[in-house]
NUFIKOL-245738 format. One record per atom (N, C-alpha, C): residue in three letters; x, y, z. Coordinates in steps of 0.2 Angstrom, whole numbers, plus 5000, padded with zeros to 4 digits. Layout:
! residues N
ALAXYZ;...
! end
This chain:
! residues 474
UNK502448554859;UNK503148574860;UNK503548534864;UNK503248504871;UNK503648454876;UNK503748404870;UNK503248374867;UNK503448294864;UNK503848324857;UNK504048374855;UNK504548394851;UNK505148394852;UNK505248404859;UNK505748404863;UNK505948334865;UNK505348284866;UNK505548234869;UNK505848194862;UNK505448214857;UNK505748174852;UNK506548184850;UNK506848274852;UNK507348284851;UNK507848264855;UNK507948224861;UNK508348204867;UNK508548144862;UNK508548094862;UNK508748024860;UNK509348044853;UNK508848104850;UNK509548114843;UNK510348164846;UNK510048204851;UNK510448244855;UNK510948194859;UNK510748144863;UNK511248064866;UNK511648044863;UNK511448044855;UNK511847994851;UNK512348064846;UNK512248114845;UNK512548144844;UNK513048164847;UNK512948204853;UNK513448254858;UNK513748224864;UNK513948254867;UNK514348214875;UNK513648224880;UNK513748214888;UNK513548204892;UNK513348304891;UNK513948324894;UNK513948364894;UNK513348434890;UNK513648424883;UNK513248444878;UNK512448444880;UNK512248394879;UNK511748374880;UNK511248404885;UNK511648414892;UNK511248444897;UNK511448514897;UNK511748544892;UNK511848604891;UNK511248624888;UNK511348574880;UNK510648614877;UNK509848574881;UNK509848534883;UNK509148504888;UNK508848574892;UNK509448584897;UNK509248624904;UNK509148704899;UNK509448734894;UNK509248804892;UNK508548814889;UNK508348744887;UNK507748754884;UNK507348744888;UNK507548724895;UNK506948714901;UNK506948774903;UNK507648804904;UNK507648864907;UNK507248924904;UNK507048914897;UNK506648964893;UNK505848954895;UNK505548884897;UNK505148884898;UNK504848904903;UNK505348884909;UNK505448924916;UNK505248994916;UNK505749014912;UNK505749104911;UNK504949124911;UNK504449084903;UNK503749124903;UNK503449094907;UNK503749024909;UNK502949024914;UNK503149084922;UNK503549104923;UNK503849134930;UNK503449194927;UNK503549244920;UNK503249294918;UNK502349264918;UNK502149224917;UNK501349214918;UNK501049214923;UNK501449174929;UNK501249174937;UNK501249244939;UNK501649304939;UNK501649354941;UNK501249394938;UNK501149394931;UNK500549424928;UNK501049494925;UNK501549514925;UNK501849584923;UNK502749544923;UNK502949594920;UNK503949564919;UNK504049614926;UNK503749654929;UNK503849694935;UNK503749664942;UNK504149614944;UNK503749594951;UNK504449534955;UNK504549514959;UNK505049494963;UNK505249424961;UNK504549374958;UNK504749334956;UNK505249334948;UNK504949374943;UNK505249384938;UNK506049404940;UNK506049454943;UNK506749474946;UNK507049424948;UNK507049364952;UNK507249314955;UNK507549274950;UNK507049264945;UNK507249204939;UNK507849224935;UNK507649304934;UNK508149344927;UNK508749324930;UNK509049334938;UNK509449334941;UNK509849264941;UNK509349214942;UNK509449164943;UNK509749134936;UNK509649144930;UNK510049154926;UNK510649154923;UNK510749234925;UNK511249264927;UNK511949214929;UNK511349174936;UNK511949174941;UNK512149084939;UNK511849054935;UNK511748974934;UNK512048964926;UNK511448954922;UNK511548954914;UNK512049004910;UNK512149044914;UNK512449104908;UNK513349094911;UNK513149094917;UNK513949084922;UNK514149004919;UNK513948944918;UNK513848874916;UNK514348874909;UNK513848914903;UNK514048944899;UNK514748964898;UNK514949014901;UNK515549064901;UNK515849004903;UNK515848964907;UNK516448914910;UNK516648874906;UNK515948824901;UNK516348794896;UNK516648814891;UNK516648884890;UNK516848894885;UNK517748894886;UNK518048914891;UNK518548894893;UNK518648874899;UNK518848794900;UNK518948764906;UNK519348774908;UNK520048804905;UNK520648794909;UNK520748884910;UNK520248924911;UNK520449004913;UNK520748994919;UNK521349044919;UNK521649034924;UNK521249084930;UNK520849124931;UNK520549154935;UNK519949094939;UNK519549064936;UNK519249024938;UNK519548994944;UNK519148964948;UNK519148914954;UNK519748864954;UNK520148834957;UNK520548794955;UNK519948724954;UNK519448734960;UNK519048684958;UNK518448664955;UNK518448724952;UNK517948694943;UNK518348704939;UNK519048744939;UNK519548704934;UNK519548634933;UNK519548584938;UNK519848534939;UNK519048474938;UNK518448524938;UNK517848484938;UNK517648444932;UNK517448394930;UNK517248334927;UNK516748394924;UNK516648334916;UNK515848354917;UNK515148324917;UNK515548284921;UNK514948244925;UNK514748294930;UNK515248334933;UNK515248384938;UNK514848444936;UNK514848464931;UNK514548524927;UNK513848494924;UNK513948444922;UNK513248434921;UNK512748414928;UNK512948394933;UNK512748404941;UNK512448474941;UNK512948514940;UNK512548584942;UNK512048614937;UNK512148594930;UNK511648614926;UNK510848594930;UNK511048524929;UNK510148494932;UNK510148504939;UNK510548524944;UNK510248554950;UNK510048634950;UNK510348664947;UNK510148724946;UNK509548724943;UNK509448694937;UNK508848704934;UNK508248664938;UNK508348614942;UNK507848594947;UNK507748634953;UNK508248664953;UNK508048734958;UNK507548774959;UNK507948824951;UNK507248864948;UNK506648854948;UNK506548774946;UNK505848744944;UNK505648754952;UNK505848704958;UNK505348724964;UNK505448794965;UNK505648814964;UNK505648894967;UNK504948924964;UNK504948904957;UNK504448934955;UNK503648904957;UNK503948854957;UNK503248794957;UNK503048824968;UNK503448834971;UNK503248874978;UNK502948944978;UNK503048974972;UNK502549034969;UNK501949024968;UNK502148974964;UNK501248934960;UNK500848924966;UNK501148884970;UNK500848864977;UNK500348894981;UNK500748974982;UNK500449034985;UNK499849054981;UNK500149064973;UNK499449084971;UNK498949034972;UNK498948984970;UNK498448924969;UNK497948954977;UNK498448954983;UNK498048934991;UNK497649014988;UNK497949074988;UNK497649124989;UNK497449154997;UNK498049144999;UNK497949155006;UNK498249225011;UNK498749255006;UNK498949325005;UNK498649365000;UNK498449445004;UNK498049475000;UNK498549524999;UNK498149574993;UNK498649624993;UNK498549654999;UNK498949735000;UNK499049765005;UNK498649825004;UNK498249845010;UNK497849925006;UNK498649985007;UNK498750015003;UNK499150045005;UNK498850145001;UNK498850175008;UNK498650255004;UNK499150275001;UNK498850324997;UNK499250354991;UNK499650424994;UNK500250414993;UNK500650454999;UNK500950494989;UNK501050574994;UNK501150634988;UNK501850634988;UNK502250674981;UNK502750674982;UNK503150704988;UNK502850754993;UNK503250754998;UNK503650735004;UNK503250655004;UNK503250605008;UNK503950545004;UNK503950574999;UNK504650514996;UNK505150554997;UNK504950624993;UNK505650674995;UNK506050675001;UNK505550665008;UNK505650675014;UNK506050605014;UNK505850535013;UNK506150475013;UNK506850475011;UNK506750505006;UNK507450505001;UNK507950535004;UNK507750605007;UNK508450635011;UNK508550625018;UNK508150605022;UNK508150555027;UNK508650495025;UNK508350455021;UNK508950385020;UNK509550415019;UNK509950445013;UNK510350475012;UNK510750525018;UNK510350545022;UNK510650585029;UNK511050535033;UNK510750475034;UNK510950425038;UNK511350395035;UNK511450395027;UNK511750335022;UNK512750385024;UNK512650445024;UNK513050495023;UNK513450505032;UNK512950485035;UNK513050515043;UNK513550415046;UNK513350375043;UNK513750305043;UNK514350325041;UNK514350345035;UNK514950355031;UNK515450395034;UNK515050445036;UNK515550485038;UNK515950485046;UNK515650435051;UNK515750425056;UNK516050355057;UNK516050325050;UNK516250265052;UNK515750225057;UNK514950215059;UNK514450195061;UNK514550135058;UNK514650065065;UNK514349985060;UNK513749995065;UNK513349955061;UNK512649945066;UNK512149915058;UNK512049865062;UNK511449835056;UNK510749855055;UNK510649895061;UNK509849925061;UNK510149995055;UNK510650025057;UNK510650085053;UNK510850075047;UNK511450025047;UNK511249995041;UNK510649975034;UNK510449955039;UNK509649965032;UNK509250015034;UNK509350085038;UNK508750135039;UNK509150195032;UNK509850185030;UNK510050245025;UNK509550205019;UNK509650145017;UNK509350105011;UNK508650135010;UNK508250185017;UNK507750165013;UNK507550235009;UNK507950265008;UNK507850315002;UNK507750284995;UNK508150204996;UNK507650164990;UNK506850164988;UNK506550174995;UNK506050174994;UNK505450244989;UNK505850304993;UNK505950364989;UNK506050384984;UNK506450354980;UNK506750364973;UNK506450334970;UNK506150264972;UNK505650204967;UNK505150274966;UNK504650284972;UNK504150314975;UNK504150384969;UNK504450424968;UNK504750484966;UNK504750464959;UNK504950394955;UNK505050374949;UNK504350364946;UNK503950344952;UNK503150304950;UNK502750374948;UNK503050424952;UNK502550474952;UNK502550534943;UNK503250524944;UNK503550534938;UNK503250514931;UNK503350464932;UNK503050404926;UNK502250424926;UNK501950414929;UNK501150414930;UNK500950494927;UNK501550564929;UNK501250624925;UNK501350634922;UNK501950584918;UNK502350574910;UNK502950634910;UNK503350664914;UNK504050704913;UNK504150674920;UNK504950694920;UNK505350684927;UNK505650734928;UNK505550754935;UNK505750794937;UNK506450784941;UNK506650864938;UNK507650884940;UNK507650854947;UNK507350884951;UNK507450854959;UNK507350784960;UNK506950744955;UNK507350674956;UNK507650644952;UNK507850684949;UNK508650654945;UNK509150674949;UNK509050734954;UNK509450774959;UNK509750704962;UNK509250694967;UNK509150654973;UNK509350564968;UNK509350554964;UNK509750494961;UNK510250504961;UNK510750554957;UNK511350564958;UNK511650574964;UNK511550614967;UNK511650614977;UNK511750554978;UNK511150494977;UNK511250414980;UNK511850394977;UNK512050404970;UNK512550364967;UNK513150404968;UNK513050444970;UNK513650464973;UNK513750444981;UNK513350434984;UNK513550414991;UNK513650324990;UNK513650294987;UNK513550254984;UNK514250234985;UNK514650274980;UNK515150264976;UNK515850294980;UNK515550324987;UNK515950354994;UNK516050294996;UNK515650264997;UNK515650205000;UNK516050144996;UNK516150144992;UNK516450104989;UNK516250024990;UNK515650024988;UNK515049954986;UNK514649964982;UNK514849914976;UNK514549914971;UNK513649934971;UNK513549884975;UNK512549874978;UNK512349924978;UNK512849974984;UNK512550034987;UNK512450084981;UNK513050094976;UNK513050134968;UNK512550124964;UNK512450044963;UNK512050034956;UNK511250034959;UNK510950004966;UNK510450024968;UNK509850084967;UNK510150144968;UNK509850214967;UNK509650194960;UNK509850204954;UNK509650204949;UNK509150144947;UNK509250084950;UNK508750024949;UNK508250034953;UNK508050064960;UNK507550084962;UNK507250134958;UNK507350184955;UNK507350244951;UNK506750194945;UNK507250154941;UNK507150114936;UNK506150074938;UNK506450054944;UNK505850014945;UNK505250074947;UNK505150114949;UNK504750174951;UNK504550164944;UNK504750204938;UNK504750234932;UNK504350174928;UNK504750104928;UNK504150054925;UNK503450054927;UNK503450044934;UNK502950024938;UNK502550074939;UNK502650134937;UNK502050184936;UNK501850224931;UNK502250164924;UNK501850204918;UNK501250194916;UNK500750214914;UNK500150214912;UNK499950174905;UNK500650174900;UNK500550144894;UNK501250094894;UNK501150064889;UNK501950014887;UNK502550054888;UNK502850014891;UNK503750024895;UNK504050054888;UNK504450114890;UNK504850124887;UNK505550104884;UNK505650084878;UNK506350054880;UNK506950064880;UNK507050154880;UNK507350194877;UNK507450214888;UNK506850204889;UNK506850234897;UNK507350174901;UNK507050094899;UNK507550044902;UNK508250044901;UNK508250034895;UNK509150074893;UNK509650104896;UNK509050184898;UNK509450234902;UNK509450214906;UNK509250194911;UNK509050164919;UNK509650104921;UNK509750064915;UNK510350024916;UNK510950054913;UNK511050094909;UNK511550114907;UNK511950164914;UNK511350204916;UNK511450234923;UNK511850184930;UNK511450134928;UNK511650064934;UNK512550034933;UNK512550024927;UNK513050004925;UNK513650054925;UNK513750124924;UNK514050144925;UNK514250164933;UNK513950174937;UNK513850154943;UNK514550094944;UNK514450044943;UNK514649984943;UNK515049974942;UNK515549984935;UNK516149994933;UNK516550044936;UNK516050094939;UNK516350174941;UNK516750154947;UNK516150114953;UNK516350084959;UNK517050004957;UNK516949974954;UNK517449924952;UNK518349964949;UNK518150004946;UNK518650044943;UNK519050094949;UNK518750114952;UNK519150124959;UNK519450084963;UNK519250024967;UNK519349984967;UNK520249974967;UNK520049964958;UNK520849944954;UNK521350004953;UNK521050064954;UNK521350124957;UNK521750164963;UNK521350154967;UNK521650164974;UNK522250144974;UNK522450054973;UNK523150044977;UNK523750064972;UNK523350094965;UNK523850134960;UNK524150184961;UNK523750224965;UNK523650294967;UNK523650324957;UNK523050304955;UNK522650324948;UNK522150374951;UNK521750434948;UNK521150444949;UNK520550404950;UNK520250424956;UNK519650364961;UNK519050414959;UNK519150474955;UNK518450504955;UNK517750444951;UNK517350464950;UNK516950424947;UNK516950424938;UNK517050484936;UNK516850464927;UNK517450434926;UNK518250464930;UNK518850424927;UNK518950364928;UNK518550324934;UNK518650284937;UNK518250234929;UNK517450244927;UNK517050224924;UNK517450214918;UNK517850264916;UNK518250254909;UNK518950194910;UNK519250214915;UNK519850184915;UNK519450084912;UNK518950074918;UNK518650004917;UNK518450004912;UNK518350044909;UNK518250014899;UNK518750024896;UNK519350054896;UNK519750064893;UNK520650024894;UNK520650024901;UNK521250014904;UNK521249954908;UNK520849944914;UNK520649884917;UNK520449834915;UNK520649774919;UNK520049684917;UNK519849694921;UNK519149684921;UNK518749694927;UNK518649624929;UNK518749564925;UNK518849514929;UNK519349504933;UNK519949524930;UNK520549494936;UNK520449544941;UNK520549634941;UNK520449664943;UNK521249694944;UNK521349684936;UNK522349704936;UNK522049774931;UNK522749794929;UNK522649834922;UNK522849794918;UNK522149784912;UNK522749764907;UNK523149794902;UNK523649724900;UNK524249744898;UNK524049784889;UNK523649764887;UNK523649794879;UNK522949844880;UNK522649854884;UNK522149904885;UNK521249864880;UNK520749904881;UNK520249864879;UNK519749914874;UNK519849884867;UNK519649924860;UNK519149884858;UNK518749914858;UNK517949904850;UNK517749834857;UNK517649784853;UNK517249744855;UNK517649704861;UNK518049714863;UNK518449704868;UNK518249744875;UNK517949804875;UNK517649834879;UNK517049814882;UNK516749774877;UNK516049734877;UNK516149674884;UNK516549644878;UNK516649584881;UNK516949594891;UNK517449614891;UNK517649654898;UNK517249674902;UNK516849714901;UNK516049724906;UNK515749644908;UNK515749614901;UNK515249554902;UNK515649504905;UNK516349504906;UNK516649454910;UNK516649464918;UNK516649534919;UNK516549564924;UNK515949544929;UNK515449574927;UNK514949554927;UNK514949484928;UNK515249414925;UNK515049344926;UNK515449324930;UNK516149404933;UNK516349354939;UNK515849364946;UNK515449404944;UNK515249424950;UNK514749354950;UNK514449314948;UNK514049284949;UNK514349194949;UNK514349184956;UNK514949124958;UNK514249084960;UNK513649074957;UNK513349014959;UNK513548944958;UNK514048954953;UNK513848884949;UNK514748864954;UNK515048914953;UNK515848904959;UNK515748874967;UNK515248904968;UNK514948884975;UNK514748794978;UNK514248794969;UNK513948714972;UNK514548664970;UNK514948704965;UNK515448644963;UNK516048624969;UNK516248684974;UNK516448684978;UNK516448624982;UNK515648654985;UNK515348624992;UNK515348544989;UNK515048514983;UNK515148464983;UNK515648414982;UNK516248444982;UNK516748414981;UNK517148414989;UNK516848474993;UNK517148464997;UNK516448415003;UNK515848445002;UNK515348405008;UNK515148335006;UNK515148285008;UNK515248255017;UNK515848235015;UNK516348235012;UNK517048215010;UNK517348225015;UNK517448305016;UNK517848335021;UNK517448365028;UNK517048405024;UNK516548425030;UNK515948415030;UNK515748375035;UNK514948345038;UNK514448395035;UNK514048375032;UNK513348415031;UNK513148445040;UNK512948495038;UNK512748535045;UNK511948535047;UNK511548505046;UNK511148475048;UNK510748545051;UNK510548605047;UNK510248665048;UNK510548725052;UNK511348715053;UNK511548755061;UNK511648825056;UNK511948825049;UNK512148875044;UNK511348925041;UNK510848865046;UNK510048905045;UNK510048935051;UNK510148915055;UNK509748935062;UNK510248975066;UNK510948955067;UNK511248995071;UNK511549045069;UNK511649085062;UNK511749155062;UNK511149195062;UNK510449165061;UNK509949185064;UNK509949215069;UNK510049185075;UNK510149195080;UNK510549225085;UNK511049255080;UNK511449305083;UNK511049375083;UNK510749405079;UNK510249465080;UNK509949485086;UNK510049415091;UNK509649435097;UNK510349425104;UNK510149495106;UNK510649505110;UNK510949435117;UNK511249435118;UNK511649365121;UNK511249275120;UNK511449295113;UNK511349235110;UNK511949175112;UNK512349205114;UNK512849165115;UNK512649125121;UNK512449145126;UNK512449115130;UNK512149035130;UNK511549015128;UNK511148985124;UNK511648945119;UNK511848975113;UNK512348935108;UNK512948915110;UNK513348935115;UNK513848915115;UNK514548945108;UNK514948935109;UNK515748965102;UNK515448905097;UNK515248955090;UNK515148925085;UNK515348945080;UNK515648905076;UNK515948955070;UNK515549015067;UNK514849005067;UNK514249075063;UNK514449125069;UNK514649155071;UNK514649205075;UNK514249285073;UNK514249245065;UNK513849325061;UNK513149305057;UNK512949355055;UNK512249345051;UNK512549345044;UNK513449345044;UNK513349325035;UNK513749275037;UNK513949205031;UNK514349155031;UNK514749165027;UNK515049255023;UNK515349255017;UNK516149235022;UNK516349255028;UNK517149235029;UNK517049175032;UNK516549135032;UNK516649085034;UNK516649025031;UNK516349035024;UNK516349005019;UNK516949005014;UNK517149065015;UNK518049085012;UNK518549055016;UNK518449035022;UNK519049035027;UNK519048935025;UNK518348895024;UNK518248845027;UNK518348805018;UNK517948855014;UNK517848815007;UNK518448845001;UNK518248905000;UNK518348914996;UNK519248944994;UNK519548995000;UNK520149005000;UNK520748974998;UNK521248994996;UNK521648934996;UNK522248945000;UNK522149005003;UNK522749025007;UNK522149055014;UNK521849015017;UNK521349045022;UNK521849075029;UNK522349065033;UNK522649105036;UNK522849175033;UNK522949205027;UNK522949265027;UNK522349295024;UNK521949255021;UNK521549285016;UNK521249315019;UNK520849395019;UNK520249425023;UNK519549385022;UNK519649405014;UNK519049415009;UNK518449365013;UNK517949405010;UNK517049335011;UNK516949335005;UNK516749275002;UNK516449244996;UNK515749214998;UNK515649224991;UNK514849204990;UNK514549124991;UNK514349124996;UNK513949044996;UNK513649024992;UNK513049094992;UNK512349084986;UNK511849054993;UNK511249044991;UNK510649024995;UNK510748934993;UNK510648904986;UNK510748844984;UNK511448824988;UNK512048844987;UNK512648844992;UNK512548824998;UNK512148885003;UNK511648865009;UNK511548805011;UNK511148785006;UNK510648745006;UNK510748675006;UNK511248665000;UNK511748585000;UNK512248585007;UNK512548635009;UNK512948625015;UNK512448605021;UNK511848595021;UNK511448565027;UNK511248505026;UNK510848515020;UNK510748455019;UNK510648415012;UNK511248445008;UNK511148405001;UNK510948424996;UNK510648364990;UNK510148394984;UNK509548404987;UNK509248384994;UNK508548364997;UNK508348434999;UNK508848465003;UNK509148525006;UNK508948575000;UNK509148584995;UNK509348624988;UNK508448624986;UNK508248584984;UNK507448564984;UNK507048584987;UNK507048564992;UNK506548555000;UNK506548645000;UNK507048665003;UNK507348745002;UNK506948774998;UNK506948804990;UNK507048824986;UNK506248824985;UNK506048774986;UNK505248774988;UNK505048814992;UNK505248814997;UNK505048855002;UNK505048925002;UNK505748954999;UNK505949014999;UNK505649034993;UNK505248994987;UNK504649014983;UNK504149044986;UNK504149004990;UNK503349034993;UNK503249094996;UNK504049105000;UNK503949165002;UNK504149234997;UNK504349214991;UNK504349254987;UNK503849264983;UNK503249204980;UNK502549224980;UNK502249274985;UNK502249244989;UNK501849284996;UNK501949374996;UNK502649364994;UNK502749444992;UNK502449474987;UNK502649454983;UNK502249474976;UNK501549474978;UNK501049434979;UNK500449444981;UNK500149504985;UNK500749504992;UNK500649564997;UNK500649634993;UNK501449634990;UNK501549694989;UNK501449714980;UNK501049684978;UNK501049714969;UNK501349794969;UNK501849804963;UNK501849874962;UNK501549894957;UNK500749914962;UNK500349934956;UNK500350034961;UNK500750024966;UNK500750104970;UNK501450134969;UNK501650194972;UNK502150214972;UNK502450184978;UNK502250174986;UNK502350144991;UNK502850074990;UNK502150014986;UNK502449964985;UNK503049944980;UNK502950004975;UNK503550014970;UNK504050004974;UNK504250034979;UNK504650064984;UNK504950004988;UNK504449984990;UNK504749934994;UNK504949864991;UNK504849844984;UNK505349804980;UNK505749854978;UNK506049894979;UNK506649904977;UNK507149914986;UNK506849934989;UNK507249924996;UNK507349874998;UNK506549804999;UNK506549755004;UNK506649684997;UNK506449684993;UNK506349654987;UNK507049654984;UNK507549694983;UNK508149694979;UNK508549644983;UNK508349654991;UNK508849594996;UNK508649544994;UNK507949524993;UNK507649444994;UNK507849424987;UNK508049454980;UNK508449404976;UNK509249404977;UNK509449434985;UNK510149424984;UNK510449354986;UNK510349324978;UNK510649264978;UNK511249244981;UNK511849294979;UNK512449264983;UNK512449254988;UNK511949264995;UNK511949285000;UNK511649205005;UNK511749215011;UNK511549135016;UNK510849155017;UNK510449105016;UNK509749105018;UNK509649135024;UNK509949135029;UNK509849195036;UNK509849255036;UNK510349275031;UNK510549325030;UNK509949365025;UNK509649335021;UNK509049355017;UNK508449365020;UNK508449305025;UNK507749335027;UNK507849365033;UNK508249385036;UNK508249435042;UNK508349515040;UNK508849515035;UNK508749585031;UNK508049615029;UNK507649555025;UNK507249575022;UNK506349585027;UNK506549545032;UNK506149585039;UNK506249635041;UNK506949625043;UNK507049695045;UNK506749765040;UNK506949765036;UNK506649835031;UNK506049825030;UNK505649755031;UNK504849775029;UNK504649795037;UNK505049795042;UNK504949815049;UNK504949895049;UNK505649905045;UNK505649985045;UNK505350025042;UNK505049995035;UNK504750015028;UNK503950035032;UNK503749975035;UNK503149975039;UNK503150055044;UNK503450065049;UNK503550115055;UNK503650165049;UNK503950185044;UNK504050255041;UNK503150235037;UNK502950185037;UNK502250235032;UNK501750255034;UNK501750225043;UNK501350225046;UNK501350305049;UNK501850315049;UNK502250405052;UNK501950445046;UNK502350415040;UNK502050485032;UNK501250485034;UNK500950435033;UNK500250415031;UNK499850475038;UNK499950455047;UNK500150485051;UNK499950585049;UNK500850575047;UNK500850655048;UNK500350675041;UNK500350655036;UNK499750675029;UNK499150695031;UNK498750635036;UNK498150625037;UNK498150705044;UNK498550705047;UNK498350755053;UNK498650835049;UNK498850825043;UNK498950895041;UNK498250935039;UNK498451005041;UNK498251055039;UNK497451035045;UNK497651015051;UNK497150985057;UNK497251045063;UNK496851045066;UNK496651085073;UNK496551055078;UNK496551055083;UNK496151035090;UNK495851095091;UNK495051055093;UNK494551105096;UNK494151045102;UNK494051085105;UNK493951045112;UNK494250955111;UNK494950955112;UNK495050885112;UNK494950835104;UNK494450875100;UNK494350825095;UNK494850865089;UNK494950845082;UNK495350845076;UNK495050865072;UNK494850925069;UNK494350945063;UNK494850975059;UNK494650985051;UNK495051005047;UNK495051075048;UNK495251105045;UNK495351195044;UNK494651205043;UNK494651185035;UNK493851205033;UNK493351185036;UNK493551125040;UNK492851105045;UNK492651185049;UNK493251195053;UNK493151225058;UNK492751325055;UNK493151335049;UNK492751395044;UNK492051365046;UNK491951325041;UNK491151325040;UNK490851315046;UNK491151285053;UNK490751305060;UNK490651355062;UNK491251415061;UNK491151465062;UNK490751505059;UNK490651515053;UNK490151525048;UNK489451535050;UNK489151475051;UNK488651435054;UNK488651485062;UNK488951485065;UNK488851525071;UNK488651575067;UNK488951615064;UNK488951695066;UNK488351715062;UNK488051665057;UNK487651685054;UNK486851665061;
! end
């Protein structure tokens, strides 16, 4: 297959543009990419494969949508104006990307120096309790208006409940009303809040549970619903949005319908002739490809870095790290990172084009990150690294339990948040394996001493204690 390939570049040069050529080169790398990322992992269920699907998404398919028309007026003024020497830059650094990110996977497997995790088998009333717990705290922020990063990710983990809840489901083959209950509840409080992540999440944990605890082949009537579920989520939360400052109804179905009927979900206007038959299609799928600004990111930074702004020689890694720890400043000194995200500072410094009034934070991406410190070497070097810790998880945490099901979808859904700055990735995703940690050890805890006694000082079961009693009288 390679040397069919190889034979096929020289006729591909002499036929097509620069461009072309790195178009169809890098999709056929990327397919390759794809199976070997599914053979490393061993299952299409597990953080790497999530990583790559995503990474797709957010590189070749975004790549795609842009040549197809270069001069959309929504686009960036600076991949409007991008060469395609520029575009093809980012085809080959993204797909060089992908490849060390996955080749830092292989790495992990090859050492075998991460093992799985013993984790006990916790009953459904240990997920229930998760799930309303998260959801009490998700609701008690919301409605107090509560910022706080810890608490911030303590609602989230009724992700872990809902996967857990989906696994158990799946494994006795029906689902149960109380956790379709308790997914709707999330997608609801989801959609209070008005953030896409927090809406479509519930249902993709749900989803992940339900794969990852079937006994036989994936259903695909069951993945359908799951995303269909997600998606409307998505559009429902996007569609309010464009509602509110209309003063239209913000409920959720009308919000979901208006986005497929009335609303661009690209620009985020109404449109003028409204959206019929396969017009609908297309409008989710454009929506959707704005969300994913990888390829807007790197074309950016490199037109802007070392031009205008010096590569940062690791401060966009280390110093918004090191805001989490209280009087960090002292130590750092006034620096632009003041936050563990670089979405306003990134907006304010690259990408805006009116940055005194703009609020908004846009997406750096991790690759983004990466070239702002230190280049293509930086994008490489990086992506390596941040493979290995994505192997490592898959190793630790396979979802072959309801637990670890659980915790790819709480602490795993962050680690492929591509748009996101490398500090901001892995400190989130500590944290929740910090917190994920202290709730198992509690469930696990209260399980094991349930239905327990004290008799002189020591722990005996109920039935221990009958049968000593027993034993005496007789």
């Amino acid at each position: 297959m390679c040397a069919g390939l190889g034979a096929l570049i020289p006729i591909l040069i002499v036929l097509l543009s620069r461009l072309a050529v790195a178009t169809v080169c890098c999709v056929l790398v990327y397919g390759l990419l794809i199976v070997w990322a599914r053979r490393q992992c061993g299952r299409w269920l597990g953080l790497l494969p999530m990583v790559s699907v995503l990474w797709i998404i957010y590189y070749p398919v975004r790549l795609l949508r842009i040549e197809l028309d270069r001069n959309d007026p929504l686009l960036h003024p600076a991949v409007r104006r991008a060469t395609d020497g520029d575009l093809t830059w980012v085809w080959v650094i993204s797909t060089a990307g992908l490849a060390m990110l996955l080749f830092g996977a292989w790495v992990v497997g090859q050492v075998r120096l991460v093992r799985a995790a013993k984790i006990d088998h916790l009953r459904r009333p240990a997920f229930t309790t998760l799930s309303i717990v998260g959801l009490a705290v998700a609701l008690g922020t919301l409605t107090f208006h509560v910022s706080s990063g810890i608490l911030s990710n303590v609602g989230p983990i009724a992700l872990i409940g809902l996967a857990g809840l989906g696994f158990l489901d799946a494994q006795r083959g029906r689902t149960s009303y109380r956790t379709v209950s308790l997914v709707a509840i999330a997608l609801l409080v989801g959609a209070l809040a008005g953030f896409k992540e927090l809406a479509t999440l519930p249902a993709i944990a749900w989803g992940i549970g339900l794969v990852a605890g079937r006994r036989s082949s994936i259903r695909p009537r069951t993945v359908l619903a799951v995303a269909a579920i997600a998606l409307f989520a998505y559009i429902g939360v996007a569609g309010q949005r464009i509602a509110r400052p209309l003063g239209e109804p913000t409920d959720l179905p009308h919000a979901a319908f208006n986005s497929l009927t009335r609303y661009d979900l690209e620009s985020g206007v109404v449109h003028k002739n409204g959206n019929h038959g396969w017009g609908i299609i297309g409008n989710v799928a454009s929506g959707l490809s704005r969300r994913s600004s990888g390829v807007e990111a790197l074309v950016i930074l490199r037109e802007t870095v070392p031009n205008r702004v010096n590569y940062q020689g690791g401060r966009t890694l280390v110093l918004p790290l090191l805001t989490v720890f209280p009087g960090s400043k002292d130590f750092t000194g006034d620096t632009p990172f003041s936050t563990l995200s670089l979405g306003r500072y990134y907006s304010q410094n690259f990408y805006s084009l009116n940055p005194g009034t703009d609020p908004s934070s846009q997406a750096i991406t991790l690759s983004g990150d990466l070239y702002l410190n230190f280049g293509i070497v930086g994008v490489i070097v990086g992506l390596f690294l941040i493979g290995t810790l994505v192997g490592a998880f898959d190793r630790r945490y396979p979802p072959t339990s309801a637990f670890s099901a659980g915790l790819l979808a709480y602490a795993g859904t962050q680690a492929i948040g591509l748009e996101r700055n490398v500090a901001y990735v892995l400190v989130t995703v500590f944290i929740r394996l910090a917190i994920a940690s202290v709730a198992y050890w509690v469930l696990v805890g209260a399980w094991r001493n349930r239905g327990r006694v004290s008799v002189a000082g020591r722990q005996i079961t109920v039935a221990q204690l009958m049968t000593t009693s027993s034993g005496h009288s007789a």
